[in-house]
Backbone as CSV, one residue per row, in Angstrom:
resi,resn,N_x,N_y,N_z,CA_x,CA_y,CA_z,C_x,C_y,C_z
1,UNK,106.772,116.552,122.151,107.767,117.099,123.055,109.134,116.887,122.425
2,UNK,109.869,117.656,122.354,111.130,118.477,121.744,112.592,118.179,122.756
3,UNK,113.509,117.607,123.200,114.569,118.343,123.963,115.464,119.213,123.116
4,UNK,115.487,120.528,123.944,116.454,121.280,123.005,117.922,121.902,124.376
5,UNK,118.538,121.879,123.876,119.757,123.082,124.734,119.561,124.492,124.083
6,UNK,119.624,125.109,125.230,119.310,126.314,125.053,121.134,127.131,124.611
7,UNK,121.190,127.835,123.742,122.635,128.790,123.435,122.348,129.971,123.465
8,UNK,121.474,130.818,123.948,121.097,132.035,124.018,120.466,132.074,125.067
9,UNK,120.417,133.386,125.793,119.772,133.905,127.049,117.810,133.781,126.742
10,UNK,116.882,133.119,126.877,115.890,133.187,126.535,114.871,132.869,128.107
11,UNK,114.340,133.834,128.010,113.403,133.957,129.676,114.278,133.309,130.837
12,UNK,113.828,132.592,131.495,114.276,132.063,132.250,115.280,130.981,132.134
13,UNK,116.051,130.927,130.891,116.679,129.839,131.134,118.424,130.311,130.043
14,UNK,119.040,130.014,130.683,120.391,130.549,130.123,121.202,129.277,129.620
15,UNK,122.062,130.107,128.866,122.656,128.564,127.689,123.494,127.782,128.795
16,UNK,123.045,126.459,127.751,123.536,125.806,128.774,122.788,124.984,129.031
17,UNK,121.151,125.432,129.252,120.017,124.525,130.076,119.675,123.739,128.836
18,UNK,119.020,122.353,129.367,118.414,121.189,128.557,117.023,121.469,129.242
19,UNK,115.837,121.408,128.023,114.662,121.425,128.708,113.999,121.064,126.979
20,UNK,112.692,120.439,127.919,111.326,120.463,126.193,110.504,121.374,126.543
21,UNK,110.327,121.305,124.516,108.662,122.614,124.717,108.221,121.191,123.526
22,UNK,106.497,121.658,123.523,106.105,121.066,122.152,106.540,121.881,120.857
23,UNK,106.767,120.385,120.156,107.308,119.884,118.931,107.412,121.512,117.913
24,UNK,106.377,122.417,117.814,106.483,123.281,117.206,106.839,124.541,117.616
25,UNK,107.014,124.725,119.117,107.769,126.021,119.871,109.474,125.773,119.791
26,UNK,109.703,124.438,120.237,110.856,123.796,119.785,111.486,124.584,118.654
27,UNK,110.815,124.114,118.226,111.336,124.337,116.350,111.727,125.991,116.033
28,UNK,110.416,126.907,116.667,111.064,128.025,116.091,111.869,128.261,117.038
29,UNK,112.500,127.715,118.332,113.185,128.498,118.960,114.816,127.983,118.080
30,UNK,114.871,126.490,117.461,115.561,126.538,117.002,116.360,127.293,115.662
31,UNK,114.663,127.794,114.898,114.993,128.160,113.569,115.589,129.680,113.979
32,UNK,115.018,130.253,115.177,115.502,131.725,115.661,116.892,131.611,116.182
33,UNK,117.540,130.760,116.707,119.060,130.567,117.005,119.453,130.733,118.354
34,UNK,117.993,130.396,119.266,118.201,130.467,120.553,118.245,129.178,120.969
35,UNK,117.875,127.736,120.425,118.798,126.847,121.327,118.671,126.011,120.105
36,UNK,119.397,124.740,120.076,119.673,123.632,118.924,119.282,122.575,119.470
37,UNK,118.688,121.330,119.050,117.760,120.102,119.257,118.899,119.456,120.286
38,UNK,118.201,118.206,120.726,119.597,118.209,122.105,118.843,116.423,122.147
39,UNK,120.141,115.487,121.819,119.508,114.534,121.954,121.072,113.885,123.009
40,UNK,119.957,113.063,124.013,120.694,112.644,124.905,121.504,111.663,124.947
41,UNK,122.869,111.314,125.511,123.645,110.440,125.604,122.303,109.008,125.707
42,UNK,123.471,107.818,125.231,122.396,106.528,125.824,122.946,106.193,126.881
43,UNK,122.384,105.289,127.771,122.659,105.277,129.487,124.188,104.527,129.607
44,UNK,124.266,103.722,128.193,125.276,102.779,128.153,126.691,103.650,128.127
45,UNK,126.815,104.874,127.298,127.796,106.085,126.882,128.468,106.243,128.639
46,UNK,127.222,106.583,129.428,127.666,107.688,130.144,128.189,106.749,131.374
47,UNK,127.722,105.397,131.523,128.611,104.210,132.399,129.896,104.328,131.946
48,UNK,130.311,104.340,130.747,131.376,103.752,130.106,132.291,104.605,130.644
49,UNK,131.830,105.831,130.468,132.872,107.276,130.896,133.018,107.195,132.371
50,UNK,131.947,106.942,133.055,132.245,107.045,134.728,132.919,106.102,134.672
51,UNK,132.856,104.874,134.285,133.903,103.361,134.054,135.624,103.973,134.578
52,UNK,135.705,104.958,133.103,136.785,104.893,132.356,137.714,106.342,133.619
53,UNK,136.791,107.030,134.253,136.842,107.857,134.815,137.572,107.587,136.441
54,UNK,136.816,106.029,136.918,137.283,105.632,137.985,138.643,104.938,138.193
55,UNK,138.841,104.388,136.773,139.787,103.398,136.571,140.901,104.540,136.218
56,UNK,140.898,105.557,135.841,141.827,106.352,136.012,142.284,107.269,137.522
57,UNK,141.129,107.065,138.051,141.450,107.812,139.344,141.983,106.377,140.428
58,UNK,142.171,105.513,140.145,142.272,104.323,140.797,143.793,104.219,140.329
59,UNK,144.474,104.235,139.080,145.542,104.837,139.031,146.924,105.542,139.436
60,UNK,145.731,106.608,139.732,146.750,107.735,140.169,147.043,108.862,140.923
């Protein structure tokens, strides 16, 4: 299993969307230029930003 983002209109899913296929549908959808491999923030990244996000709205 693959996560890819999708950058092209492909069936049901428009750019933009994060989704997996297996490892080798993946691939050609990447080698065809309809979406690029998509690896996810770590859980620690995306605290940091809501962190950094509150402490600015706390601010101002």
């Amino acid at each position: 299993m693959k996560l890819v983002k999708i950058v092209r209109h492909h069936r049901q899913y428009t750019p933009g969307d994060v989704t997996g296929f297996a490892d080798g549908h993946a691939q050609k959808l990447i080698d065809a230029g309809i979406a690029e491999e998509h690896v996810p923030e770590a859980k620690d990244a995306k605290a940091s930003k809501s962190d950094a996000t509150k402490a600015a709205a706390a601010k101002g």
